[in-house]
Backbone as a ProteinNet text record, in pm:
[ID]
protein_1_A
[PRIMARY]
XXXXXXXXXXXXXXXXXXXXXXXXXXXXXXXXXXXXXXXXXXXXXXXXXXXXXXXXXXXXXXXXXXXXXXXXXXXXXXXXXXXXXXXXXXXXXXXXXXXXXXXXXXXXXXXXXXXXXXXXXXXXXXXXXXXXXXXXXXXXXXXXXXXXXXXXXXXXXXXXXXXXXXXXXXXXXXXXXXXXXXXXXXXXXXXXXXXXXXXXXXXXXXXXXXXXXXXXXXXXXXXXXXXXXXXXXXXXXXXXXXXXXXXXXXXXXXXXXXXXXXXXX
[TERTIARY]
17874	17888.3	17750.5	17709.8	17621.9	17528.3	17449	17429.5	17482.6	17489.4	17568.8	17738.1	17785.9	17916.1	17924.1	17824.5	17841.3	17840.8	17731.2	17710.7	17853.7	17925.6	18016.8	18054.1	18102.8	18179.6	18074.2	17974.2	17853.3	17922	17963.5	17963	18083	18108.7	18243.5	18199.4	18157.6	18096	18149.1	18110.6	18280.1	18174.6	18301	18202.7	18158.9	18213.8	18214.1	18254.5	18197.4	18176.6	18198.4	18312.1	18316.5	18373.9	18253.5	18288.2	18263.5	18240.6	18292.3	18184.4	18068.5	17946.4	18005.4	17999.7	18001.6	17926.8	17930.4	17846.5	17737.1	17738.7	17601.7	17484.3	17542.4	17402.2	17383.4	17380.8	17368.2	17227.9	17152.3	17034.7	17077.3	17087.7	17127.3	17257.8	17267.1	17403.2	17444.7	17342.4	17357.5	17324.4	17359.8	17403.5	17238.8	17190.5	17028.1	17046.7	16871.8	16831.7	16809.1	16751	16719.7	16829.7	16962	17064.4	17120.3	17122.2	17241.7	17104.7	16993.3	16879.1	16950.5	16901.8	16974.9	17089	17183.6	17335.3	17304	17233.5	17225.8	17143.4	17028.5	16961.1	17040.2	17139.1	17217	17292.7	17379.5	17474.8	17323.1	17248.9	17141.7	17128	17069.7	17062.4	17194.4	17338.1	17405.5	17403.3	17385.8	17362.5	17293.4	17187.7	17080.1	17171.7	17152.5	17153.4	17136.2	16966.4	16894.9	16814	16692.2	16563.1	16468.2	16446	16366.2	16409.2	16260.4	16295.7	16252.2	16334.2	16244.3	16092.8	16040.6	15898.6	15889	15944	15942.8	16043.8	16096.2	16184.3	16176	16235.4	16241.6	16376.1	16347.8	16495.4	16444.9	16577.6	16526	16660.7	16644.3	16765.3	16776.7	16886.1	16953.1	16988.9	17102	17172.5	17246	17309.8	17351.2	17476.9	17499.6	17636.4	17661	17778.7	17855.1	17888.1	17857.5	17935.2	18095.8	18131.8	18289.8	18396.3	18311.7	18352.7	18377	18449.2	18407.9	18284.1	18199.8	18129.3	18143.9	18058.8	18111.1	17959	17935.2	17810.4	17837.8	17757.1	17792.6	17642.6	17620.9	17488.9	17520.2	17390	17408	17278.9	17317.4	17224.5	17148.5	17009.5	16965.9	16941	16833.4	16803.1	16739.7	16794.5	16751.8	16631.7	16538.8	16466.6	16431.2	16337.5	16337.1	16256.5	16198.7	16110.5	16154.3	16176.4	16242.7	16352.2	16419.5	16582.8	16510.4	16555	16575.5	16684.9	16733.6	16897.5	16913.8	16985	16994.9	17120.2	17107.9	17253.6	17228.1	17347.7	17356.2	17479.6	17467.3	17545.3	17638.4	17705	17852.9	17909.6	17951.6	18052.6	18134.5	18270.9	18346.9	18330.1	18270.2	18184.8	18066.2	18037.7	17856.5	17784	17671.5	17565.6	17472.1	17482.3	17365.7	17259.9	17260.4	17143.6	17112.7	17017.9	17020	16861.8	16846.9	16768	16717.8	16626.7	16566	16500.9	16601.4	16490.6	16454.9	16306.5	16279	16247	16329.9	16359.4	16237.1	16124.6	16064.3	16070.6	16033.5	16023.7	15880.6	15882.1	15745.8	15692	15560.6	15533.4	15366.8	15342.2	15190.5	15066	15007.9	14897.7	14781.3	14668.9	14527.1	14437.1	14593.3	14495.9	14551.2	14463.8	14512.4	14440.7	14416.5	14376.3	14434	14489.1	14552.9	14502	14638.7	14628.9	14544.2	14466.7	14363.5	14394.7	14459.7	14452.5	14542.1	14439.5	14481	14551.8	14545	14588.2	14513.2	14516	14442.3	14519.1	14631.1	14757.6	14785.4	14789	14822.9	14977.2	15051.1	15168.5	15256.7	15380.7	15442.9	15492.2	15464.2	15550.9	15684.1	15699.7	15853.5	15913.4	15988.4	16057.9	15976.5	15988.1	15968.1	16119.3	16111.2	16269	16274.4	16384.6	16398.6	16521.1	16556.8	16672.7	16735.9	16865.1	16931.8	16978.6	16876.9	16878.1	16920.3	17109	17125.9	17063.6	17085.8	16978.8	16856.7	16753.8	16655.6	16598.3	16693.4	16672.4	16792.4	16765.5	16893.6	16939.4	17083.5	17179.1	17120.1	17072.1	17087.7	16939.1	16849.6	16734.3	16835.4	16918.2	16970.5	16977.7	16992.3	17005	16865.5	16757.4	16616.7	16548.2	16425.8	16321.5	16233.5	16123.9	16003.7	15908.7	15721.9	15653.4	15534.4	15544.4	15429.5	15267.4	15189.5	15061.1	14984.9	15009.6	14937.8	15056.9	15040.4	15158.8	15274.8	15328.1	15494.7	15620.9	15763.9	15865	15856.6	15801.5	15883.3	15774.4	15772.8	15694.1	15583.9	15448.1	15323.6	15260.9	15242.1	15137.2	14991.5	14992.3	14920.1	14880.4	14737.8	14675.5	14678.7	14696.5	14644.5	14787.4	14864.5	14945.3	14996.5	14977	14932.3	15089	15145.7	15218.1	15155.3	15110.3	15126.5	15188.5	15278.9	15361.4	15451.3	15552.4	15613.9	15754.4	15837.1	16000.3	16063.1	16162.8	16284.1	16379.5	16477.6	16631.5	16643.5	16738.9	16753.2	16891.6	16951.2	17089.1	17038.9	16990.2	16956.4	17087.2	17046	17162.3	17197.9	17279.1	17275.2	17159.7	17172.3	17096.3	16989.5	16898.8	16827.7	16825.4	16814.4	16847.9	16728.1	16743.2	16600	16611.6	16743.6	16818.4	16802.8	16827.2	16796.1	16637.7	16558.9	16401.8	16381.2	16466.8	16450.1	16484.4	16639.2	16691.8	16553.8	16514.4	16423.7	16267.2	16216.7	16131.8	16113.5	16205.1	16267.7	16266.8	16276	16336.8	16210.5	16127.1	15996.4	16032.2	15982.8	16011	15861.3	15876.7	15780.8	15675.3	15514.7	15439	15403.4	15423.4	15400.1	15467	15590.6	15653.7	15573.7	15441	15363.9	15279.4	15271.8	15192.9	15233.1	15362.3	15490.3	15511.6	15551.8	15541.2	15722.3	15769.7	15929.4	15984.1	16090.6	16168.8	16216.2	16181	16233.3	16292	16411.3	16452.3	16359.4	16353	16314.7	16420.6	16332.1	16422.4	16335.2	16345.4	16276.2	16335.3	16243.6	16300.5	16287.3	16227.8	16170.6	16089.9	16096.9	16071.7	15988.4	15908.6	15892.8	15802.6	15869.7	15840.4	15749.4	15630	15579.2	15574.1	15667	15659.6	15589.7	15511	15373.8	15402.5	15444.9	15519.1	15678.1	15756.2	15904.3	15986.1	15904.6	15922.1	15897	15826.8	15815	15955.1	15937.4	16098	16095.9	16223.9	16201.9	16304.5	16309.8	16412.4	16427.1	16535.7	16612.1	16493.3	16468.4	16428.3	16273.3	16188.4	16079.6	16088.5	15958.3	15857.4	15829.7	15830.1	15723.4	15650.5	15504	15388.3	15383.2	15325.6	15363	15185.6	15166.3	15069.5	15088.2	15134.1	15182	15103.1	15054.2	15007.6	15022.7	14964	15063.7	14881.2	14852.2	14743.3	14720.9	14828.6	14818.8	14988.6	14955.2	15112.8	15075.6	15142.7	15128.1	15214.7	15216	15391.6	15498.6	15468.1	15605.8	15691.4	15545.8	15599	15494	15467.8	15403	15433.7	15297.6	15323.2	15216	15343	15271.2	15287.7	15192.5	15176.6	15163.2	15254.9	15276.9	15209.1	15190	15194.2	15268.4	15323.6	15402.6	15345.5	15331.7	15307.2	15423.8	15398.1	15513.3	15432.1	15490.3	15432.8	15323.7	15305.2	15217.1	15128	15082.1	14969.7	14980.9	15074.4	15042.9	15120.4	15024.1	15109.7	15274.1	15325	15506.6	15462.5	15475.3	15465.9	15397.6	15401.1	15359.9	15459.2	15456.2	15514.5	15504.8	15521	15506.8	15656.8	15652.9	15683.9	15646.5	15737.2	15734.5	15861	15775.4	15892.4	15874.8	16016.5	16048.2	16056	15930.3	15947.3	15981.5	16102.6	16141.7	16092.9	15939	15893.2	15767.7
-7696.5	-7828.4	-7884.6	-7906.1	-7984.1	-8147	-8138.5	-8283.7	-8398.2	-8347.5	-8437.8	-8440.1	-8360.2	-8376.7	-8436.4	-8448	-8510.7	-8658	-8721.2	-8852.9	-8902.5	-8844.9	-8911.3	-9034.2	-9024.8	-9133.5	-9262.9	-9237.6	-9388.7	-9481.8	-9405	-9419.8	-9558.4	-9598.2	-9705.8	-9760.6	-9889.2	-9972.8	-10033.5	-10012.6	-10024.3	-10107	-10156.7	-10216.3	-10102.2	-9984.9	-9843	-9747.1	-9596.1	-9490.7	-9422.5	-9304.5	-9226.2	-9077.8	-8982.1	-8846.2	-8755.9	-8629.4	-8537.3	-8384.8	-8399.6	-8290.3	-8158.6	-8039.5	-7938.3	-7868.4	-7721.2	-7682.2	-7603.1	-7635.5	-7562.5	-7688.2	-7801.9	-7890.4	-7915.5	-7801.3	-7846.2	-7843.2	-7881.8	-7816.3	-7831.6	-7706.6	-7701.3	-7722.1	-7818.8	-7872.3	-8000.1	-8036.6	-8180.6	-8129.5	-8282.7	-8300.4	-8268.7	-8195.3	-8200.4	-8369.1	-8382.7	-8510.7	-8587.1	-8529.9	-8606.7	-8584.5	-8558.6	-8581.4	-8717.5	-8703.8	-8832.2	-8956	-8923.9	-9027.4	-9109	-9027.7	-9045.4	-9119.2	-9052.7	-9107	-9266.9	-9319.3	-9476.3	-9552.8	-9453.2	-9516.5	-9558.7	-9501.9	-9492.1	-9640	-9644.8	-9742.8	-9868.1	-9884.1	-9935.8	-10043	-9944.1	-9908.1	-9995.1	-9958.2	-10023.1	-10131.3	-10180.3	-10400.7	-10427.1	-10412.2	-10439.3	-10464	-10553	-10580.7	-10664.5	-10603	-10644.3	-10461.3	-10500.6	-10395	-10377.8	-10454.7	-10406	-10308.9	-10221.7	-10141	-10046.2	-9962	-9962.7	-9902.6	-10032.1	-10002.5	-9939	-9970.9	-9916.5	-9869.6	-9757.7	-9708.5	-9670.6	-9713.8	-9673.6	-9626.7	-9496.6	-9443.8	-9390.6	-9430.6	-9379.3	-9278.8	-9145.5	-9094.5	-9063.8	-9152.1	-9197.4	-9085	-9002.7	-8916.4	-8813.2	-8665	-8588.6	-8655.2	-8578.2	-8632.2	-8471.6	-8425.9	-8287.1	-8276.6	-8144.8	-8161.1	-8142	-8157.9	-8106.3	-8201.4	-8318.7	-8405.8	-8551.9	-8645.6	-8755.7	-8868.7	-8909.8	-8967.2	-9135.3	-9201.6	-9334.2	-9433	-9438.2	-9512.6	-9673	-9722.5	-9887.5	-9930.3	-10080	-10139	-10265	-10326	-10508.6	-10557.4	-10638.6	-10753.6	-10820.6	-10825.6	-10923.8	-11081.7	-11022	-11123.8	-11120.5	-11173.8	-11154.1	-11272.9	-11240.8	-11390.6	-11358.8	-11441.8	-11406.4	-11248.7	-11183.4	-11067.1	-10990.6	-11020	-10884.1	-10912.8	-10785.2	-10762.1	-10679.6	-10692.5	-10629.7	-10611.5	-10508	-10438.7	-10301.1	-10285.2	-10220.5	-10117	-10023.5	-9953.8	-9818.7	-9792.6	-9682.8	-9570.5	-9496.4	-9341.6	-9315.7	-9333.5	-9308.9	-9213.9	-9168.3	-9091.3	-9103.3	-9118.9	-9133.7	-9243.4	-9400.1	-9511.3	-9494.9	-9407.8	-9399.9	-9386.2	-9449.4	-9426.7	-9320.6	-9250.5	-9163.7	-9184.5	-9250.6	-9288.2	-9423.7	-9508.1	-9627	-9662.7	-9712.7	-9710.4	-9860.3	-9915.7	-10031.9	-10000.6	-10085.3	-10043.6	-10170.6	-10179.9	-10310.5	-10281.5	-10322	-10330.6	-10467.8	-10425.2	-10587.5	-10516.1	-10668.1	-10649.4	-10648.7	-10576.4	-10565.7	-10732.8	-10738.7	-10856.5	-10842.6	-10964.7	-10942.4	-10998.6	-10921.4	-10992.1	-10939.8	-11025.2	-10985.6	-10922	-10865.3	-10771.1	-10626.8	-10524.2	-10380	-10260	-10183.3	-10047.3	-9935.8	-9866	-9724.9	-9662.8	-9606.2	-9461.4	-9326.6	-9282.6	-9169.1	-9064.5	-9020.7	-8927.6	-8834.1	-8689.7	-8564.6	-8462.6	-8327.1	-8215.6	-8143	-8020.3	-7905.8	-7765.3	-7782.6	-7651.1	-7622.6	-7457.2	-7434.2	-7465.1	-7470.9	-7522.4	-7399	-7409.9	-7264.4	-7198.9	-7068	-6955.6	-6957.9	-6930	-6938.8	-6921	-6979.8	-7075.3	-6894.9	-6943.2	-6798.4	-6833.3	-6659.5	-6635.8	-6644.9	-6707.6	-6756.9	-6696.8	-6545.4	-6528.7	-6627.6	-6638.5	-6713.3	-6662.2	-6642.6	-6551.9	-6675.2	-6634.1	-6743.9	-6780.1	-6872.6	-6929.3	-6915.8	-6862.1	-6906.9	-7022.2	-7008.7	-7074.8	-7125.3	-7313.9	-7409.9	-7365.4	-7394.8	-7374.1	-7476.5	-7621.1	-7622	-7661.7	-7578.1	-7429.1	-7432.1	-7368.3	-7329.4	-7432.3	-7566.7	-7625.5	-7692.4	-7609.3	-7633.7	-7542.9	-7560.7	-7455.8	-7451.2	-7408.7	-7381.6	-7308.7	-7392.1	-7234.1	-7343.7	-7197.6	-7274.7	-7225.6	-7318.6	-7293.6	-7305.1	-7310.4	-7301	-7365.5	-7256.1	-7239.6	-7175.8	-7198.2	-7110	-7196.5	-7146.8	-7210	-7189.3	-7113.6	-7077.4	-7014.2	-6977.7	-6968.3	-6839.4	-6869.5	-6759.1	-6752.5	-6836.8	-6870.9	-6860.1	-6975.2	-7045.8	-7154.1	-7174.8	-7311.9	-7429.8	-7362.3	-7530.3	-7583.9	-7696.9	-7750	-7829.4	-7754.7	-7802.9	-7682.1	-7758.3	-7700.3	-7777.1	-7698.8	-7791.5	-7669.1	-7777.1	-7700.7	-7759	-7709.6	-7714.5	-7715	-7808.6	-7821.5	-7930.3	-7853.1	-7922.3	-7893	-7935	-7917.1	-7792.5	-7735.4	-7618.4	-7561.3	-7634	-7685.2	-7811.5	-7822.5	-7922.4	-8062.6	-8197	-8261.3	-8302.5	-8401.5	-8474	-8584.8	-8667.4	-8773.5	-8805.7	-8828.2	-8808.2	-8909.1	-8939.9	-9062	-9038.3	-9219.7	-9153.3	-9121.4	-9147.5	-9089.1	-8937.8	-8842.6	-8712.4	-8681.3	-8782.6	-8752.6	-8742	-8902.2	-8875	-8738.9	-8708.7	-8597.7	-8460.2	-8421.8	-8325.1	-8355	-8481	-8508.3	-8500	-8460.5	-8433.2	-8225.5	-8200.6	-8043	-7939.7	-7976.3	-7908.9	-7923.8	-7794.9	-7790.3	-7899.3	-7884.6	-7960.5	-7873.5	-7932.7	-7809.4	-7752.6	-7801.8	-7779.5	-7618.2	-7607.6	-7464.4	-7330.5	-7380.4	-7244	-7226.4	-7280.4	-7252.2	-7195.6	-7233.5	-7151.1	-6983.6	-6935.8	-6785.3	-6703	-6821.8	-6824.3	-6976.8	-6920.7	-7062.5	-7164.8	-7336	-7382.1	-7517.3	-7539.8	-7726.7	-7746.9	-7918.8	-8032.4	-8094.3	-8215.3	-8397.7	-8472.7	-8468.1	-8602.1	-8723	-8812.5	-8939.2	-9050.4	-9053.7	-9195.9	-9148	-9186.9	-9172.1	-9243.4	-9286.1	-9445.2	-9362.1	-9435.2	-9380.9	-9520.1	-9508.9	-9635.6	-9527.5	-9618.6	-9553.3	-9623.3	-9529.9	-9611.8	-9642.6	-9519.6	-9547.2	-9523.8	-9623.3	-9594.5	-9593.5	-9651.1	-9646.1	-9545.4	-9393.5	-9331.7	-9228.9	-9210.3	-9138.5	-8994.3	-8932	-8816.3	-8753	-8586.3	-8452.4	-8431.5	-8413.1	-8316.9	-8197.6	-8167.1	-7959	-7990.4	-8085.6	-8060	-8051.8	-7982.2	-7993.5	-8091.6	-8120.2	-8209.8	-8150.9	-8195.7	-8133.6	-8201.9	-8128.9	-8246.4	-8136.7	-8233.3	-8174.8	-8291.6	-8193.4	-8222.2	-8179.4	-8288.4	-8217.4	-8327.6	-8169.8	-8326.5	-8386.6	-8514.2	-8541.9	-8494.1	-8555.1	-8528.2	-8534.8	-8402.5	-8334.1	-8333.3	-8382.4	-8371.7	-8459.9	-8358.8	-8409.3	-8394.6	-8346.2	-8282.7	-8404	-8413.5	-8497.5	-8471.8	-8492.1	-8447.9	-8544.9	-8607.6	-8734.9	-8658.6	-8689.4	-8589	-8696.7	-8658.2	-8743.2	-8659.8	-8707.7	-8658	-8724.5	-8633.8	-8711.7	-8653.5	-8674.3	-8668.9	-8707.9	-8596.1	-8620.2	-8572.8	-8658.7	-8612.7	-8483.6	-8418.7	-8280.3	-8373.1	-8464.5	-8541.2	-8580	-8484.1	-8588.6	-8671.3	-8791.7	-8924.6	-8934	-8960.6	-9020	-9091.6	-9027.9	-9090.3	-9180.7	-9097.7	-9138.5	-9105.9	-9196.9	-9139	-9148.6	-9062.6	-9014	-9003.1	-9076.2	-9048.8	-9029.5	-8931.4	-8878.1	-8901.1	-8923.2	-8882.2	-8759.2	-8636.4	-8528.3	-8520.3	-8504.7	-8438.7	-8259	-8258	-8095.1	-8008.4	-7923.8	-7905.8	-7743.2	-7749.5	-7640.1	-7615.7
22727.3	22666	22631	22495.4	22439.4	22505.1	22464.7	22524.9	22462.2	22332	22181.7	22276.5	22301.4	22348.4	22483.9	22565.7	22639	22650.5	22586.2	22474.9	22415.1	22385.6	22290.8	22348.5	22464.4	22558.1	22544.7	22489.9	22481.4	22312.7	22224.4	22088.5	22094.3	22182	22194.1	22320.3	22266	22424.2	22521.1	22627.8	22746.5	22823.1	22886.7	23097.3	23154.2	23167.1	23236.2	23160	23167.3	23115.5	23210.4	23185.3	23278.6	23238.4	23260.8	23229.8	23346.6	23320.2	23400.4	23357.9	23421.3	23360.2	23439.4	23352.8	23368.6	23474.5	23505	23573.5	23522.6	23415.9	23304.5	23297.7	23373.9	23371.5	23546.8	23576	23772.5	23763.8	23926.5	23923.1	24087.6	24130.8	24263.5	24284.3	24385.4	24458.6	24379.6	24283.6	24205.2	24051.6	23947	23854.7	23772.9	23676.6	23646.9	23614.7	23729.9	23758.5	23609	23534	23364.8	23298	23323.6	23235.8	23309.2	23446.7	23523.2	23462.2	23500.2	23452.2	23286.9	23237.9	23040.6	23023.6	23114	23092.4	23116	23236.9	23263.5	23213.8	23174.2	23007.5	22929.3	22868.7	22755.5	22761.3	22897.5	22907.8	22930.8	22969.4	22926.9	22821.8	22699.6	22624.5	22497.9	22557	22449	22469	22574.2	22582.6	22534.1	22467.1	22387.4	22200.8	22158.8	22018.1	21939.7	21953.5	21817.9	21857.7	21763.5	21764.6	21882.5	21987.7	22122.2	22145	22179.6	22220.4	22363.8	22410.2	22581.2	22613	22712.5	22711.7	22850.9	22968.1	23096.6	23149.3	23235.4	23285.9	23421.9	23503.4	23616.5	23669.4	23762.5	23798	23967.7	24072.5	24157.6	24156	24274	24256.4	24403.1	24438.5	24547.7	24613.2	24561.6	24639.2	24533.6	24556.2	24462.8	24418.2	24359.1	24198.4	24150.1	24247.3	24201.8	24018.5	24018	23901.4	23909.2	23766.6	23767.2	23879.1	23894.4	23922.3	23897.6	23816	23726.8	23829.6	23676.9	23740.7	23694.1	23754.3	23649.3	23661.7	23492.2	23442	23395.6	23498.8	23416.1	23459.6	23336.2	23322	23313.7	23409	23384.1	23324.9	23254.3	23193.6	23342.8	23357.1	23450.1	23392.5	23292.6	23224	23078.2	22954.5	22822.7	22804.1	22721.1	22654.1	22513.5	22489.9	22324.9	22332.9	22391.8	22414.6	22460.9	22592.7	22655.8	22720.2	22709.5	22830.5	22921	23047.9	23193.7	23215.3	23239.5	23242.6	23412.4	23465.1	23558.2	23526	23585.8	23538.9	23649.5	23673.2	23768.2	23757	23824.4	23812.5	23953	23963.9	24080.8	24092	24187.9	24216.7	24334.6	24343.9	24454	24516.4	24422	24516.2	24601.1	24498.9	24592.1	24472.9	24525.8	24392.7	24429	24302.9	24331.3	24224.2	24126.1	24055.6	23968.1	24018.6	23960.6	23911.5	23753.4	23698	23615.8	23651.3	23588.3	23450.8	23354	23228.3	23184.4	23105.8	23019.1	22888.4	22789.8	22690.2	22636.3	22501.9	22438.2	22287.3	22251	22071.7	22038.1	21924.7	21901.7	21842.1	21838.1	21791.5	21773.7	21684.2	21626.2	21748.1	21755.8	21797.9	21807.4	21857.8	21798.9	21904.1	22012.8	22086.6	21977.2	22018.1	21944.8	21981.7	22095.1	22101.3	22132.1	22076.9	22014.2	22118.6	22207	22288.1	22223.9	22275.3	22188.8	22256	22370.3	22487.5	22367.7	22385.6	22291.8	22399.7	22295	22393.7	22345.5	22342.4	22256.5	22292.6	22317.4	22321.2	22174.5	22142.6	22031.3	21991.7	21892.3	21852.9	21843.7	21942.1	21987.2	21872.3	21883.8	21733.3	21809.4	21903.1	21986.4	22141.7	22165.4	22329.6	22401.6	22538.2	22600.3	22643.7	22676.2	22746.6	22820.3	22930.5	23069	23107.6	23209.3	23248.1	23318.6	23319.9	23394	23566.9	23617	23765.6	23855.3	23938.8	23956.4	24094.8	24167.4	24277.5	24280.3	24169.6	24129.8	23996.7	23884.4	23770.7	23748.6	23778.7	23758.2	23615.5	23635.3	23524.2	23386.9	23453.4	23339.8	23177.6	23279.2	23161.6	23012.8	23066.2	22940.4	22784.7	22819.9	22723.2	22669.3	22734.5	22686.7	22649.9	22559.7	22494.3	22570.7	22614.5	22655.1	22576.9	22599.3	22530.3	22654.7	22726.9	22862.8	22772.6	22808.3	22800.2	22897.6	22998.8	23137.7	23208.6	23341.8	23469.7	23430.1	23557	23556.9	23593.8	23540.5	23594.2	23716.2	23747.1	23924.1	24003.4	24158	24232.2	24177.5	24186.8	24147	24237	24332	24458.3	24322.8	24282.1	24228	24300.7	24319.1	24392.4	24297.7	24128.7	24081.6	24035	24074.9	24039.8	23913.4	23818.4	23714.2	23604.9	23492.1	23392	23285.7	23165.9	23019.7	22919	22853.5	22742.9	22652.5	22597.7	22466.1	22573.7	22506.1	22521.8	22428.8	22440.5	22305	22340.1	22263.8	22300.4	22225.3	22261.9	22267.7	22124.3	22115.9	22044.2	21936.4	21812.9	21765	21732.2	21743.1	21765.4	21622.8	21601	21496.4	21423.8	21579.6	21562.8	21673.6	21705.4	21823.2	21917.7	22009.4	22103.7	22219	22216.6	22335.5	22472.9	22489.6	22603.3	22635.2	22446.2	22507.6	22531.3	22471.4	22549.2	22642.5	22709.9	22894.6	22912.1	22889.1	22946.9	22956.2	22838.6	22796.2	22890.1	22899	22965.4	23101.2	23204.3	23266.1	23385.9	23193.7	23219.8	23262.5	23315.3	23377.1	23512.2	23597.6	23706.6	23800.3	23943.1	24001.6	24008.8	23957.1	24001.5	24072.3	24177.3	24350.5	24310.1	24287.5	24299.7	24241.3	24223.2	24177.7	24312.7	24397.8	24529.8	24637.4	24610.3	24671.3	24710.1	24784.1	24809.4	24758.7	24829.7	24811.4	24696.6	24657.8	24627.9	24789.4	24731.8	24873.2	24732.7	24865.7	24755.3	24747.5	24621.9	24630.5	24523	24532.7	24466.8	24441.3	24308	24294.3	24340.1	24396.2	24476.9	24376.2	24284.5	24184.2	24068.4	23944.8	23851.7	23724.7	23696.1	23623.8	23476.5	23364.3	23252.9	23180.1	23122.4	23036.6	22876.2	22795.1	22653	22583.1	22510.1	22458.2	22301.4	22222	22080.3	22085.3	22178.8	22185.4	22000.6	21924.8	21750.8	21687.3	21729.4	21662.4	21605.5	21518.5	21447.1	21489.1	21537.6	21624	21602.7	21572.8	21536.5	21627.8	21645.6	21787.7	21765.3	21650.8	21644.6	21697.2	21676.7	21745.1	21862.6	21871.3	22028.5	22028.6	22176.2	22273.6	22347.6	22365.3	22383.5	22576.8	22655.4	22780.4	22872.3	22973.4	23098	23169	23320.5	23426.5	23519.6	23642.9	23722.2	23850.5	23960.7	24031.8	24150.3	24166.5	24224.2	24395.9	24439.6	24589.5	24628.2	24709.2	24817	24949.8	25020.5	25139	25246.2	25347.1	25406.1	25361.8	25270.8	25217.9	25098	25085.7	24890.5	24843.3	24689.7	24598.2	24504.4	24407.4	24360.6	24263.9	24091	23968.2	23876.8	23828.7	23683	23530.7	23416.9	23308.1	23162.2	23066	22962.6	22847.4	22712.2	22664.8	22524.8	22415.5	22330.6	22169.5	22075.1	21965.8	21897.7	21793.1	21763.7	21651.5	21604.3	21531.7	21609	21744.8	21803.8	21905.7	21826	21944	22063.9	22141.1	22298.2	22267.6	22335	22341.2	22504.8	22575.6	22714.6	22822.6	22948.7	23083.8	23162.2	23258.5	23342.4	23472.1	23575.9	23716.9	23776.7	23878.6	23953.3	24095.9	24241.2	24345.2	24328	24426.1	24398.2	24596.1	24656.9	24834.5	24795.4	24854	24887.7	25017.3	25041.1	25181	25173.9	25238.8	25237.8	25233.2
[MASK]
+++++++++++++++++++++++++++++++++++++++++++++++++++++++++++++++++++++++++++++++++++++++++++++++++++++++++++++++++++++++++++++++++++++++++++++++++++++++++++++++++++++++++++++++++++++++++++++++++++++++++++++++++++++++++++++++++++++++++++++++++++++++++++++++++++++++++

């Protein structure tokens, strides 16, 4: 199942949304964390109407969310003004939450401050995805509905000291229309880098998430790349706290990215 097909249930605006994810988007014992993330963006996302658009995101992720089990997405208004909405919305299952996400939504507006994000990359621009078997209890199911072209690090354990991934990902299935919901989702689909220091595969979870979008206006194809470097500053005790950046295939900064990731291992 598509990510476009999973979306549909957003296209008709309800109090509550409630579908039922496959097991081609697991990651582990739970639902992949940047799709349940997306889904409560989305419901988000439709309370909003006018043009603001989201500048901060925060998601913590509470607890797992089986697949193949219905889930149920609803969002509240906190508070609107002429600038910005603050909206909350979360992800359920069985009356439990397992994922709830603060977004702030502003409008653009003139003013006479102005200095332009400059932060580059210098990764060449991928000829094509690398191939990723689907080896199961090593590589989450749901890889599959993403591209990759790594330019430094690995999906999975190297016993590598530097914690560090930068690379190329896209959706994998091009959509109709692009949503920035499937960015989260895609922004998301990198593993933790800690797992290159690793000898064996061990869990983890990300516990919290917080996104600042710097050009949330820029116009965006499902078929491109996104350019990203991840790395994570300091692990220890058994968390690991990484920071991202996120660029469009034109160059400019989309986003940042922090991460707390629980590593059991």
């Amino acid at each position: 199942m598509s990510i476009e097909h999973l979306f549909h249930v957003f296209e008709t605006k309800q109090s509550a949304y409630e579908l039922t994810i496959p097991k081609n988007w697991s990651q582990g014992r739970t639902i992949y964390g940047g799709l349940s993330a997306a889904l409560a963006y989305q419901a988000a996302e439709n309370l909003i109407e006018d043009d603001r658009k989201v500048r901060a995101f925060h998601c913590n992720f509470i607890g797992p969310l089986s697949p193949e089990v219905p889930v149920t997405i609803t969002a509240t208004l906190l508070r609107t003004g002429k600038n910005v909405s603050q909206i909350v919305a979360q992800v359920s299952q069985n009356g439990t939450i397992g994922v709830m996400v603060q977004v702030c939504f502003g409008v653009s507006r003139d003013s006479v401050l102005h200095q332009v994000a400059t932060d580059t990359h210098t990764m060449p621009f991928p000829n094509k995805p690398k191939f990723i078997p689907m080896i199961p209890k090593v590589v989450p199911k749901f890889v599959q509905h993403f591209d990759y072209a790594f330019n430094k690090g690995s999906l999975s354990v190297t016993k590598n000291q530097d914690p560090i991934i930068h690379g190329w990902s896209k959706i994998s299935k091009p959509v109709k229309q692009m949503k920035m919901a499937y960015l989260i989702a895609l922004m998301d689909a990198w593993p933790p880098t800690m797992f290159q220091m690793l000898r064996l595969p061990v869990p983890a979870s990300t516990m919290s998430w917080d996104i600042e979008f710097i050009n949330p206006e820029l116009a965006f194809d499902s078929g491109q790349w996104v350019a990203s470097e991840t790395e994570a500053h300091h692990i220890k005790h058994g968390y690991g706290h990484e920071q991202a950046k996120f660029w469009h295939e034109n160059g400019q900064l989309l986003a940042i990215s922090k991460q707390v990731v629980a590593v059991f291992g």
